[in-house]
C-alpha positions as CSV (number, residue, x, y, z in Angstrom):
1,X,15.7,43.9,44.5
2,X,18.7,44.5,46.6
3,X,19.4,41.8,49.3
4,X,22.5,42.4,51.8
5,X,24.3,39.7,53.3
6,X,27.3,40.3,56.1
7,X,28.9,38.2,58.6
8,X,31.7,38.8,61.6
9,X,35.1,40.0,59.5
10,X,36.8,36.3,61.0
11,X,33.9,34.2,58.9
12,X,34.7,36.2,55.7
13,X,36.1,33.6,53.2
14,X,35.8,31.2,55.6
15,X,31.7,30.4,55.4
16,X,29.8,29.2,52.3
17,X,27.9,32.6,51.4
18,X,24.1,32.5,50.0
19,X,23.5,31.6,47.0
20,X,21.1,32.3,44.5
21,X,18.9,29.1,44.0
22,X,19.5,28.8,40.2
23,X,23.2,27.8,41.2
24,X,22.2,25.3,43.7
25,X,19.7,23.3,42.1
26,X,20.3,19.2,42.7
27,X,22.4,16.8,41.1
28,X,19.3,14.8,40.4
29,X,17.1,17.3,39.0
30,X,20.6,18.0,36.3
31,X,20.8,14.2,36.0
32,X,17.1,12.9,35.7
33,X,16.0,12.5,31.9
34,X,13.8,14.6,30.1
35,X,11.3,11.6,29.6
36,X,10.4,8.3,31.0
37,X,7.9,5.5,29.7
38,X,4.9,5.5,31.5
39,X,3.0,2.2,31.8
40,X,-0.1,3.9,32.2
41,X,0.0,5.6,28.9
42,X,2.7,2.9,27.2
43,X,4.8,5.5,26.0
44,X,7.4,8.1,27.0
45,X,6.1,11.2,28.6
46,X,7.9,14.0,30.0
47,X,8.9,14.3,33.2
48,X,9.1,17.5,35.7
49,X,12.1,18.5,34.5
50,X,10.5,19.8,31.3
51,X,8.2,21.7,33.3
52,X,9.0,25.2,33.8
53,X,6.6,25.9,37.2
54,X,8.2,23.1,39.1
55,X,12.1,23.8,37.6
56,X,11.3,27.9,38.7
57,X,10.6,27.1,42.0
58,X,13.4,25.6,42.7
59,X,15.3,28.3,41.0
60,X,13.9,31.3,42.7
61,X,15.2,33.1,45.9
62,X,18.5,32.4,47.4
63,X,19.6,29.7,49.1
64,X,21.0,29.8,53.1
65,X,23.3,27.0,53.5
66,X,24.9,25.0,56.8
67,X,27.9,26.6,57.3
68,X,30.0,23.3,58.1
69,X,29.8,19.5,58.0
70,X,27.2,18.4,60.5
71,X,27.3,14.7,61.2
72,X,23.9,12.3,62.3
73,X,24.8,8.8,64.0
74,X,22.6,7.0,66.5
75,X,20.2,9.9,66.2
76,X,22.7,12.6,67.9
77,X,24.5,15.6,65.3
78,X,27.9,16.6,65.8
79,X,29.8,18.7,64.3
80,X,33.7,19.3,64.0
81,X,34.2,23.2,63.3
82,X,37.2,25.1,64.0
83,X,35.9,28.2,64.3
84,X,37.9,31.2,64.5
85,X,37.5,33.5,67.6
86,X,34.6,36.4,66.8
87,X,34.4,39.8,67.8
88,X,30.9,39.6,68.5
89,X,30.2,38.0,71.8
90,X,26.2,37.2,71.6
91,X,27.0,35.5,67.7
92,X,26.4,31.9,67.5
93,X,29.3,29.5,67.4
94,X,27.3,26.0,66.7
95,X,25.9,25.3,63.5
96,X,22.7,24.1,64.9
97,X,21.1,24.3,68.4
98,X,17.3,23.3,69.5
99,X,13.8,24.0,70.3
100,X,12.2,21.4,73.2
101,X,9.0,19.6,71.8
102,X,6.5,21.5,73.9
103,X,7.4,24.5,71.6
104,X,5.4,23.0,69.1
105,X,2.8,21.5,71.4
106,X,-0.6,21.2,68.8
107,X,1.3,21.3,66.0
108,X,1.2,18.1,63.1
109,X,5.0,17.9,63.5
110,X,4.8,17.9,67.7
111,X,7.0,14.7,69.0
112,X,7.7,14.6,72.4
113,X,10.5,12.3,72.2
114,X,12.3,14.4,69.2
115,X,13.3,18.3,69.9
116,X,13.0,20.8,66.6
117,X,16.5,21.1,64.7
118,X,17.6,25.0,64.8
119,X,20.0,25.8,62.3
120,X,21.8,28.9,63.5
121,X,22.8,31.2,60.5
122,X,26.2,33.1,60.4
123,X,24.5,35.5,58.0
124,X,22.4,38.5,58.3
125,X,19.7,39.3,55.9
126,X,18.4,43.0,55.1
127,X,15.9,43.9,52.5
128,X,14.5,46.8,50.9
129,X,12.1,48.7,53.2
130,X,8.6,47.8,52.7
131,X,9.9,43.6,51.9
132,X,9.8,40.6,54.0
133,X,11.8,37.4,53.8
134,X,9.3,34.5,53.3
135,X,12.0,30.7,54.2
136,X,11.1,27.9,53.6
137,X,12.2,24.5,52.9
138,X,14.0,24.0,50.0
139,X,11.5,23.4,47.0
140,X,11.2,20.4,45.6
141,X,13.9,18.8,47.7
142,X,12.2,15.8,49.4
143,X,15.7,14.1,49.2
144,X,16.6,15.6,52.4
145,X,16.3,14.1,56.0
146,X,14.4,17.5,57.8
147,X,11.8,19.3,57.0
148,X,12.1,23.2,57.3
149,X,9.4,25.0,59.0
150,X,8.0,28.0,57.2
151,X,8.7,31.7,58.7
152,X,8.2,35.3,57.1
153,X,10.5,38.0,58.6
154,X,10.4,41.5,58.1
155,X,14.1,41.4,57.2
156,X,13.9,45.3,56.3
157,X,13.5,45.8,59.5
158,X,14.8,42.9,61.4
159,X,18.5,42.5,60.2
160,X,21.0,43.0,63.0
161,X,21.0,39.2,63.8
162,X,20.7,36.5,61.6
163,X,17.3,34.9,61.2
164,X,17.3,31.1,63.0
165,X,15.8,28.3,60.7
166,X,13.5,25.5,62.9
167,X,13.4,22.5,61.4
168,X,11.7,19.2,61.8
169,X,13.9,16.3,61.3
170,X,11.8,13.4,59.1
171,X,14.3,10.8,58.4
172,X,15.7,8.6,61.7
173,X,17.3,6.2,59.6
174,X,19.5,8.8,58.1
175,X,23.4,8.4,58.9
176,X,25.6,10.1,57.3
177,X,27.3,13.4,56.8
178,X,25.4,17.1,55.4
179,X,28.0,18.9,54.0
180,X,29.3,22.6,54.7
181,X,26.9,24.5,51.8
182,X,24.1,21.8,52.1
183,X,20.8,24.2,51.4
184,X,18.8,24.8,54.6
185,X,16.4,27.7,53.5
186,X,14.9,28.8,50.2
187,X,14.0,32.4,51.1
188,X,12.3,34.9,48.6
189,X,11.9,38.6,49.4
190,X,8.2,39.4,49.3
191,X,6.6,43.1,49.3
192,X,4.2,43.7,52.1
193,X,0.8,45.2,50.2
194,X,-2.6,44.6,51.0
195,X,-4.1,41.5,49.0
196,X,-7.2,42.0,46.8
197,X,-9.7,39.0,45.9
198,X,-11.8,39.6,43.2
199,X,-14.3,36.7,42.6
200,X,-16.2,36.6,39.5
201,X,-17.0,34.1,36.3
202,X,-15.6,34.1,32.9
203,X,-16.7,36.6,30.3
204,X,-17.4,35.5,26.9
205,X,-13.9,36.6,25.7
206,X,-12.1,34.8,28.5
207,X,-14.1,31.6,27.9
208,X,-13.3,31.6,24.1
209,X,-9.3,32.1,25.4
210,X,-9.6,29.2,27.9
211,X,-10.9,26.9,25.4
212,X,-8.5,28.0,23.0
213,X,-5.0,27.8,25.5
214,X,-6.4,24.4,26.6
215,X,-6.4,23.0,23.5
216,X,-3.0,24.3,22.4
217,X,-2.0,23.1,25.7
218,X,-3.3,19.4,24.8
219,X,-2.2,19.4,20.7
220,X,1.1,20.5,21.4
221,X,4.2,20.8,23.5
222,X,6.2,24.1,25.2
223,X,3.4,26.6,24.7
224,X,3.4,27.6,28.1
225,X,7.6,27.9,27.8
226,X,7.3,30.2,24.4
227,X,4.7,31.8,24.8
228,X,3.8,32.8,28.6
229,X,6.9,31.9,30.5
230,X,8.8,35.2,32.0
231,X,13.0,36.3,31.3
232,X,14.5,35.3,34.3
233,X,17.3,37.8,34.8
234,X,20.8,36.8,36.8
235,X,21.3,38.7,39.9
236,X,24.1,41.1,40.0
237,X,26.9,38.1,41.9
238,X,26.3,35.9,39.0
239,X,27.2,38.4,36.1
């Protein structure tokens, strides 16, 4: 799966490029043990970090990140970017701009006193044909103060302009400081095919393997890791 990122020839060097997620996975998640004592059972069990579903989540895609320092105080951002002069006269210059509130009018997220963070991307996106780019907030990553909303783009198509990232901005206690390279998208390329549902019930061989994975499941540890659990090859910029 080839993904192509590019950006005016003044920002090369000069902005944090995507990443894949794999290299951008939390401090915590590297730093929180590998078990914890749980009250409820009285002994240690492991936490999610042992768990590979919840650990390749956050490790799939690429990540977009801010392209600067972008500062909250008193509810306002700023930002402080010297920003070279471009050669393209429609491309952004501002890390982040906004949606009004009535843009989301109906929605859960709809506050009419708070307008929809926009972070502006200084990177364009093109698939394969035939894929689209499903973003998304950053899995797993609760830790930080906005909420991204979910979009799918069909980036083999649409990929002269970079894709804009609405976001909803949880925390209004938060002061402080996102840094240039902060993730503000998880994005995974998806292939646009027709779905099929097929509903059915178990056969007599499938129940026998349920049963039988369940148990293994319960009597011991890592089966799912050894046994079912993909390879998980680098992408070419990490070799």
């Amino acid at each position: 799966m080839r993904v192509i990122f590019r950006c005016p020839p003044a920002l090369l060097g000069r902005l944090p490029p995507p990443v894949a997620a794999r290299k951008a996975l939390p401090d915590w998640l590297r730093a929180m043990p590998a078990s914890a004592f749980s009250e409820t059972h009285g002994l240690d069990v492991r936490t999610v970090k042992q768990c590979p579903p919840f650990v390749d989540a956050m490790a799939h895609g690429f990540i977009m990140p801010l392209p600067c320092d972008v500062t909250m105080r008193d509810g306002r951002l700023s930002w402080d970017w010297d920003l070279p002069p471009l050669s393209i006269g429609m491309h952004p210059r501002s890390p982040v701009s906004f949606h009004v509130p009535a843009q989301v009018t109906g929605t859960p997220f709809h506050d009419a006193r708070s307008a929809i963070v926009k972070f502006n991307s200084f990177w364009t996106v093109e698939l394969e044909p035939g894929y689209s780019l499903f973003a998304t907030h950053p899995v797993n990553r609760a830790d930080l103060p906005f909420r991204l909303l979910s979009g799918l783009v069909d980036a083999d198509r649409f990929n002269d302009v970079g894709i804009l990232f609405p976001a909803v901005w949880i925390d209004p206690a938060f002061s402080g400081t996102l840094g240039a390279g902060t993730p503000i998208a998880q994005c995974f390329p998806l292939r646009r095919e027709e779905l099929e549902m097929e509903i059915g019930v178990f056969s007599e061989e499938k129940a026998g393997a349920y049963g039988k994975t369940a148990g293994e499941l319960l009597a011991k540890t890592g089966v799912y890791r050894r046994r079912y659990r993909a390879r998980r090859g680098r992408s070419a910029g990490e070799r």
